[in-house]
C-alpha positions in Angstrom: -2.1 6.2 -3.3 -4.0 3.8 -5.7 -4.8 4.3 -9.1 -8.4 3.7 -10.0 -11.8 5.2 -10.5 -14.7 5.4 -12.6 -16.2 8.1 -15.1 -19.1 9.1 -17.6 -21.8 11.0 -16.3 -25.7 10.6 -17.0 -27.3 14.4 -18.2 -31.0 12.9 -17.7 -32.6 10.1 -14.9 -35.3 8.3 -16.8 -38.5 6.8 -15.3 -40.3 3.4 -15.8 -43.7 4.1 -17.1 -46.5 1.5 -16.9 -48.8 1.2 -19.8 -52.7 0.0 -19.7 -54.7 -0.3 -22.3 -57.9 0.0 -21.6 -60.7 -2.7 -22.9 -63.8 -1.3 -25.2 -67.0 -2.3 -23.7 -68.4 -3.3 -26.8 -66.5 -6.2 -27.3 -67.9 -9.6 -26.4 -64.2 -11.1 -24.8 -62.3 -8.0 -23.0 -59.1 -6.8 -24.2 -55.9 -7.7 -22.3 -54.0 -4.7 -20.8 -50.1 -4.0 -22.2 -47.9 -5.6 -20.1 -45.5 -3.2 -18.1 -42.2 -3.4 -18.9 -40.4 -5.6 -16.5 -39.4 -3.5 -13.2 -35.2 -3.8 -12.1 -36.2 -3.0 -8.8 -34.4 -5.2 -6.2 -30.9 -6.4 -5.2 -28.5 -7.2 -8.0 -25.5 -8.9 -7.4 -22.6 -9.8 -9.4 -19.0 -10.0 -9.6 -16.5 -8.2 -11.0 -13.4 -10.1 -12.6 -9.6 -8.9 -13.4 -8.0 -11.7 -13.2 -5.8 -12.1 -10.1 -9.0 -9.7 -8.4 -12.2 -10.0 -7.8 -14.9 -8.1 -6.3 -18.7 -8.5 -5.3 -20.5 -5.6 -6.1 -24.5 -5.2 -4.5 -27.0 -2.4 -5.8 -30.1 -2.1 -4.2 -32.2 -0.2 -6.4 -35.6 1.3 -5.0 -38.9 2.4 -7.3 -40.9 5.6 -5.8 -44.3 5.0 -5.6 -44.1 7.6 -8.6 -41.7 5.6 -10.7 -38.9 7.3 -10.0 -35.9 5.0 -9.3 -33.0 5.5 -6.7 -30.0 3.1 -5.7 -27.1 2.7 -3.5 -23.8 0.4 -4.0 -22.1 -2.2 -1.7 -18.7 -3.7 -2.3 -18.9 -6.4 0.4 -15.3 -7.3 0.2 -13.8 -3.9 0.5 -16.1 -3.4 3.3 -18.2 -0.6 2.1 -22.1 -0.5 2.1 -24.1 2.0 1.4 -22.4 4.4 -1.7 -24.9 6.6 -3.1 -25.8 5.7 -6.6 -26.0 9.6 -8.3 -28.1 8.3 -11.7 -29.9 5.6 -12.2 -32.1 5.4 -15.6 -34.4 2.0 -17.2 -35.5 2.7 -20.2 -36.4 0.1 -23.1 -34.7 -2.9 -21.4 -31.8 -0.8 -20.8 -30.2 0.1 -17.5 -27.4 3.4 -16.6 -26.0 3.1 -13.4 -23.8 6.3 -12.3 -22.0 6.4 -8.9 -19.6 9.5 -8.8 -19.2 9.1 -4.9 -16.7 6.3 -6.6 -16.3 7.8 -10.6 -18.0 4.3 -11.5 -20.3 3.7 -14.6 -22.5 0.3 -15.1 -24.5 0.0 -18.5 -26.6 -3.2 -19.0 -28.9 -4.9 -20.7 -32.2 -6.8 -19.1 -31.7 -10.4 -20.9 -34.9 -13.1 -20.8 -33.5 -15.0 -18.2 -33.5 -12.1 -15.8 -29.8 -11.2 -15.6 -28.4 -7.7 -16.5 -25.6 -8.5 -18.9 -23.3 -5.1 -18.7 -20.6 -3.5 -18.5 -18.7 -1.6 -15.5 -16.3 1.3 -16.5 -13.6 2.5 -14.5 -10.3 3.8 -14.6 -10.2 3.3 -18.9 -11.0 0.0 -18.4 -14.2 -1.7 -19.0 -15.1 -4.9 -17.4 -17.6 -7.8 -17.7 -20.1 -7.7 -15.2 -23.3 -9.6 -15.0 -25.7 -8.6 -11.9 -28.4 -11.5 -10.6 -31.5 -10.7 -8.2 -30.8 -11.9 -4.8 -32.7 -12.2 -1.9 -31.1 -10.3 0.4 -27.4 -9.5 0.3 -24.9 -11.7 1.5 -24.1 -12.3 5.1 -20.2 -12.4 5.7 -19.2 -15.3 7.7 -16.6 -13.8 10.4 -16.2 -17.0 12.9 -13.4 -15.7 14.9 -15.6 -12.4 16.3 -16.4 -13.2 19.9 -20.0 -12.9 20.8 -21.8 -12.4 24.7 -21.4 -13.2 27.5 -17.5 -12.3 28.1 -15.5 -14.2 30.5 -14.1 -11.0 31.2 -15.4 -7.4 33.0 -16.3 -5.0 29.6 -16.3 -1.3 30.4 -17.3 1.9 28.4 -15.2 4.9 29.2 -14.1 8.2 28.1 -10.9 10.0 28.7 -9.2 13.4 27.7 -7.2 13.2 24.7 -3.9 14.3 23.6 -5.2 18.3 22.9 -7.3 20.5 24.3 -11.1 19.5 24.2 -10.7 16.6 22.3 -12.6 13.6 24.2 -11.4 9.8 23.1 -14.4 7.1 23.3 -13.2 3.7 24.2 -14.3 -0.1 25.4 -11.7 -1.6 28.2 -11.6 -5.3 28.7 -10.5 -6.7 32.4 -9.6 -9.9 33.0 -11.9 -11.7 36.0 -10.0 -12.6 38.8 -7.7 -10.5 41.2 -5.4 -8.0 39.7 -3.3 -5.6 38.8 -3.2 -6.9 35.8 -0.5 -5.8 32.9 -2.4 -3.8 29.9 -1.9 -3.0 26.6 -3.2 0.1 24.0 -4.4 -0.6 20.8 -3.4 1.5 18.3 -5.2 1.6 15.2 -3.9 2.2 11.2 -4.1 5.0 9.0 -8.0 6.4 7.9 -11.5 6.9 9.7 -10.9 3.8 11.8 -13.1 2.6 14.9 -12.1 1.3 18.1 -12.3 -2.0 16.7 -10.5 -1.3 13.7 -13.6 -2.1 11.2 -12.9 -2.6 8.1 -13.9 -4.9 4.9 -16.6 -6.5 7.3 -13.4 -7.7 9.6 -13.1 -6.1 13.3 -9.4 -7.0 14.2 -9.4 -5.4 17.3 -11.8 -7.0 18.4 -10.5 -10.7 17.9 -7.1 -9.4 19.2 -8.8 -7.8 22.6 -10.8 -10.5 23.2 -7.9 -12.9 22.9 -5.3 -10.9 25.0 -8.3 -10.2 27.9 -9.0 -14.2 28.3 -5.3 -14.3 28.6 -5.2 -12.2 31.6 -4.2 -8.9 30.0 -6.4 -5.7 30.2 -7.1 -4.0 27.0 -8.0 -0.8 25.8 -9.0 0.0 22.4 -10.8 3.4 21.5 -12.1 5.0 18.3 -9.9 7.4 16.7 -10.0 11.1 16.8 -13.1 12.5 15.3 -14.0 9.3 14.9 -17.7 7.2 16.3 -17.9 8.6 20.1 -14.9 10.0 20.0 -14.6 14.2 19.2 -11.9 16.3 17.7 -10.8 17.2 14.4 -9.4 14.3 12.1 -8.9 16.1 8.6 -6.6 18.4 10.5 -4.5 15.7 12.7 -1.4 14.0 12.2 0.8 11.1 13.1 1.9 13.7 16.2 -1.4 14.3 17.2 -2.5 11.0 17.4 0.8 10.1 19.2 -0.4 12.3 21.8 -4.0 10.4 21.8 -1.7 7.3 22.3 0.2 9.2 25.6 -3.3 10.1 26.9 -4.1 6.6 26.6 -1.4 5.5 28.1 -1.9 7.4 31.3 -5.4 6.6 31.3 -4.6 2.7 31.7 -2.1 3.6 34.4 -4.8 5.7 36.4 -6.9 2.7 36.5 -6.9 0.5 39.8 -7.1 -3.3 37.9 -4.2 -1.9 36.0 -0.1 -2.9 36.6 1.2 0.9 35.8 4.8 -0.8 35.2 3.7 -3.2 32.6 1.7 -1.2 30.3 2.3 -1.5 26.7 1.4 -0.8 22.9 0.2 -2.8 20.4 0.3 -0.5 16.9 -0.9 -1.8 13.8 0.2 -0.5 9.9 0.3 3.4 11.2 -0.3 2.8 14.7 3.2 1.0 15.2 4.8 4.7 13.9 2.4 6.2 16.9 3.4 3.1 19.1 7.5 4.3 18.4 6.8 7.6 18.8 5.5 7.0 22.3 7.9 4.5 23.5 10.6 7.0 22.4 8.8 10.3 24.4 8.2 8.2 27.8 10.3 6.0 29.6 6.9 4.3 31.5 6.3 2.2 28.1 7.2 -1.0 29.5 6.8 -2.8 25.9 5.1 -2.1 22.1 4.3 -4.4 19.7 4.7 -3.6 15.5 2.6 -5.2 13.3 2.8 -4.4 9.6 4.6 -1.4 10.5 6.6 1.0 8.6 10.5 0.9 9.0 11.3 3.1 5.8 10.0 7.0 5.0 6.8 7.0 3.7 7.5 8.3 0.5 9.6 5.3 -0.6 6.6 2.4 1.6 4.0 4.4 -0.9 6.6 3.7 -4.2 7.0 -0.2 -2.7 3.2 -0.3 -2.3 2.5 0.6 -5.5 4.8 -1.7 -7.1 3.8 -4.7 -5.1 0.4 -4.4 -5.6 0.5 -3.8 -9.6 2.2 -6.9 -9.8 0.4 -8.7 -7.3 -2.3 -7.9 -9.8 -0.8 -8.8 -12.9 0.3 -5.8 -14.5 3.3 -5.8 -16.6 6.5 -4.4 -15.8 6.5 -1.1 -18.2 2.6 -0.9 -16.7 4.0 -1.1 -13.0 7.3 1.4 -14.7 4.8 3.8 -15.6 2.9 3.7 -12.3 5.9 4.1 -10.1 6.4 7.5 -12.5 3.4 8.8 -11.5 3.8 8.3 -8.3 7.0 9.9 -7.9 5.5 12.8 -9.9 2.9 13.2 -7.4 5.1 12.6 -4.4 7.8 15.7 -5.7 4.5 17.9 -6.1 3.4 17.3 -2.5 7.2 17.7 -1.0 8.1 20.3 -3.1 5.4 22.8 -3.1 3.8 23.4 0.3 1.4 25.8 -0.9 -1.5 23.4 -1.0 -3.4 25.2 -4.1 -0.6 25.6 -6.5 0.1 21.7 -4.8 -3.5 20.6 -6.1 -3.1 22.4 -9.7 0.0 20.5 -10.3 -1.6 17.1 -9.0 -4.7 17.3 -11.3 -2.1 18.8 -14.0 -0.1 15.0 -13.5 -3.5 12.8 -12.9 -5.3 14.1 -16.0 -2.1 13.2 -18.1 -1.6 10.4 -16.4 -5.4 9.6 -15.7 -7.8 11.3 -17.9 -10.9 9.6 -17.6 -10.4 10.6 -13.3 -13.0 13.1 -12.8 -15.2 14.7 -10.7 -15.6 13.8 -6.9 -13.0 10.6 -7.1 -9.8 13.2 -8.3 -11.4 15.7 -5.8 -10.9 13.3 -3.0 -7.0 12.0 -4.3 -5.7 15.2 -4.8 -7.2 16.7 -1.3 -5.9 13.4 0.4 -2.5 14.2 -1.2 -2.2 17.8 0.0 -4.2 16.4 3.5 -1.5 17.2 6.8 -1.3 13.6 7.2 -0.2 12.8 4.1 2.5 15.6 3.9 3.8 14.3 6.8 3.4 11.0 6.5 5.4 10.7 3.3 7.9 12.8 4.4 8.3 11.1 8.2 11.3 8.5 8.7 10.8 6.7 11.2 14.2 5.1 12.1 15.5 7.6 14.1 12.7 7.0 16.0 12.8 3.7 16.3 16.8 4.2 17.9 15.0 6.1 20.8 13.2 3.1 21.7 14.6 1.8 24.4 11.8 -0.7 26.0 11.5 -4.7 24.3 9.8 -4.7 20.8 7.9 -7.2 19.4 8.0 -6.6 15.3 6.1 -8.9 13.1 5.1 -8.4 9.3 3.0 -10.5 7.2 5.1 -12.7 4.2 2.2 -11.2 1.9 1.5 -8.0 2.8 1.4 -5.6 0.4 0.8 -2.5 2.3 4.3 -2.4 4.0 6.1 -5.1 2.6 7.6 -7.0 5.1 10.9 -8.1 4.0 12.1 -4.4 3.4 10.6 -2.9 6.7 11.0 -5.6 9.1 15.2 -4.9 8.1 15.0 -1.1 8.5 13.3 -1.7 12.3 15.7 -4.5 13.5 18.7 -2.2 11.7 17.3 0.9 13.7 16.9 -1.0 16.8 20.3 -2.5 16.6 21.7 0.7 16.1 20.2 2.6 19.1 21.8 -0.2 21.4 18.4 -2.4 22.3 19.0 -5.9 22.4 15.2 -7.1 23.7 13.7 -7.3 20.5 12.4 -10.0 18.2 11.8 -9.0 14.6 9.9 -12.2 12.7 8.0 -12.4 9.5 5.1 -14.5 9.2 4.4 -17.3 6.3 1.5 -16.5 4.0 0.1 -13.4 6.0 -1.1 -10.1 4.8 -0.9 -6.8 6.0 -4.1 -7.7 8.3 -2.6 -10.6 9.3 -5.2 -13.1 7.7 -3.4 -17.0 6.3 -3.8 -15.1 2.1 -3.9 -16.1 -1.0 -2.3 -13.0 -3.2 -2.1 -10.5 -0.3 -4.3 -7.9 -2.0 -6.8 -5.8 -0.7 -9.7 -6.8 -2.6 -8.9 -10.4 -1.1 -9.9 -9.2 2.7 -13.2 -9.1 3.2 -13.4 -12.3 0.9 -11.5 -14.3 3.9 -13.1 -15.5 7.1 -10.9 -15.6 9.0 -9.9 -12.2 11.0 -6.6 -12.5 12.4 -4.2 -15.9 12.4 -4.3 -17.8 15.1 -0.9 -18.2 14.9 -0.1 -14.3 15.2 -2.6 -14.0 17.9 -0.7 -16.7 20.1 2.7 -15.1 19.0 1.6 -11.8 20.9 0.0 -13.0 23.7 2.9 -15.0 25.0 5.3 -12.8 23.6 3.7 -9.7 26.0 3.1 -11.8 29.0 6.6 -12.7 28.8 7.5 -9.3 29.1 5.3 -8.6 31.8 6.9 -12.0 33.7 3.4 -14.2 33.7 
């Protein structure tokens, strides 16, 4: 759970008003009209700057044909387009900005050269921003995503899912050429995710499935439950649940004529390794998984880690990062120890609005019903090293030098630990020089640094994987 949003509310929305004066007929030379005052409609741009982060923020604000004025937000490297910006008010060179989707606040002021000079609030903190008109808003350069025609067979199918009427939506790549060919399920990480993992403008599963499928493996990869094409309901599901999507996938790739039923595997990435474990432990026809970024500890003490890692990533100092960790063990005993999900929530907001005061409105709505969310019950309470002594098939467990998310070092131990323990000796556990948690060649590791990088997955990884599985499957 990260710290962070944005108050201040706006109690009026002001309009632009444009001003004629009109010129008297009597006069010999006509009288020129007021000017009107100087319109902000248009796409702003700027960046925001805290040191070790920084963000590009995009508003696109629209005039009514009645001078009414409406906006939305982007936050191109975070991946998010499109936030609903609740007040927006010009008035006398000055422009209010209020996005509660987000609990963000932007006050400016229109210079001469045609910059807003302002301020952005969030969290307590008030930061520097200055917006420019652009164009158009900024195209992100993503080199490594593979574009038409394929080299390979791409097919759209749908498949029963691990419950009853729930319906998983997916894209399978075959290699050309004559088969059975060995195949692997991608298995996504935690949140809303698509089949090709979409997020901060990157589509990792993508890169990875095109790679694997010129490499003679078949791949599937599907959009989560309740997710794009896919039905079912993901507020209520869990890391079970999805397990069971990952089964159902599973047997679906076996079913499938191209497909080697004896040398299908799993690829899970961040949460999806915990789902790929889970499987390999429940059937014995997992003929390999592969980890990446994933969790070897509970996920009460990954969350504390997080936390930690990214404060200081950041540049916080250590009584900052202290206090932190405090309140994220206070909100962590709240969740575990009360499982009534209203008294839960009161004692949540009661911590967050010591903690947090300025945390208002729909962005402590959506932290405290994440925190009292099944998944995140579960999650923080699951361990997954018993889990991972079930697994009995080879493992391939990689983690990123830099990632943040589940840091490596830590995790990577716990899985080869756990794996030693339950007798498997086909494993190799390996962390990777200067990668993140999305396995992108990183600066600082933080999240606010991947949609900023072109690059989509290291080549390096990629290569890693692909021999690694088609080793396993004796190509």
């Amino acid at each position: 759970m990260r710290k962070g949003s944005w108050t201040l509310a706006l109690e009026a929305v002001w309009t632009v008003l444009a001003l004629v004066a009109a010129a008297g007929a009597w006069a010999q030379a006509a009288v020129p009209a007021l000017a009107p005052p100087p319109s902000v409609a248009g796409i702003w741009e700027g960046t925001l700057d805290a040191g070790v982060q920084k963000l590009r923020v995009l508003f696109h604000i629209t005039q009514a044909p009645k001078g009414g004025l409406s906006a939305t937000m982007d936050s191109p490297d975070q991946g998010a387009t499109g936030i609903p910006v609740s007040g927006v008010a010009f008035e006398k060179g000055e422009l209010r900005l209020e996005v509660e989707a987000v609990g963000g606040h932007y006050f400016a002021e229109l210079e001469k050269d045609g910059t807003l000079q302002g301020t952005w609030s969030q969290g307590g903190a008030a930061l520097p921003l200055t917006l420019r008109r652009v164009e158009s808003a900024p195209v992100l350069a993503r080199p490594q995503e593979p574009k038409p025609p394929f080299p390979y067979q791409v097919r759209e199918v749908t498949y029963a899912g691990g419950a009853p009427g729930v319906t998983l939506a997916g894209t399978l790549t075959l290699p050309e050429g004559k088969g059975p060919f060995p195949a692997v399920l991608l298995l996504a990480g935690s949140g809303p995710l698509d089949r090709d993992e979409a997020l901060f403008g990157h589509k990792p599963f993508l890169v990875l499935a095109d790679f694997l499928t010129r490499h003679g493996l078949a791949v599937l990869r599907f959009d989560k439950r309740g997710v794009g094409q896919s039905t079912g309901d993901r507020a209520k599901a869990t890391d079970d649940d999805y397990t069971k999507d990952a089964l159902a996938g599973l047997a679906f790739l076996r079913s499938q004529k191209e497909v080697n039923p004896k040398a299908v595997g799993l690829i899970g990435h961040s949460e999806g390794a915990i789902e790929a474990v889970k499987a390999a432990g429940r059937s014995a026809d997992v003929a390999f998984i592969v980890l990446l970024g994933g969790p070897g500890l509970p996920g009460a003490r990954i969350l504390e880690d997080q936390s930690a890692a990214m404060d200081k990533a950041a540049g916080a100092t250590p009584e900052q990062v202290a206090q932190a960790i405090a309140v994220e063990k206070q909100i962590l005993s709240a969740v575990q120890e009360q499982p009534d999900d209203a008294r839960a929530s009161a004692e949540i907001r009661t911590i967050l609005g010591k903690a947090q005061p300025e945390l208002k409105g729909q962005a402590l709505d959506r932290q405290v019903q994440m925190a009292t969310s099944p998944w995140f019950r579960q999650f923080i309470a699951y361990d997954p090293r018993p889990d991972i002594e079930k697994v009995k098939c080879p493992v391939l467990a990689l983690g990123g030098e830099k990632d943040l998310q589940v840091p490596a070092m830590e995790n990577l131990l716990a899985i080869r630990t756990a794996l030693q323990k339950g007798g498997n000796q086909r494993y190799v556990v390996k962390m990777l020089p200067g990668l993140n948690h999305l396995f992108q060649e990183a600066s600082t590791g933080l999240p606010a640094e991947y949609g900023r990088i072109e690059q989509t997955f290291s080549p390096q990884a990629l290569k890693l994987i692909g021999d690694w599985i088609l080793q396993q499957a004796g190509k």
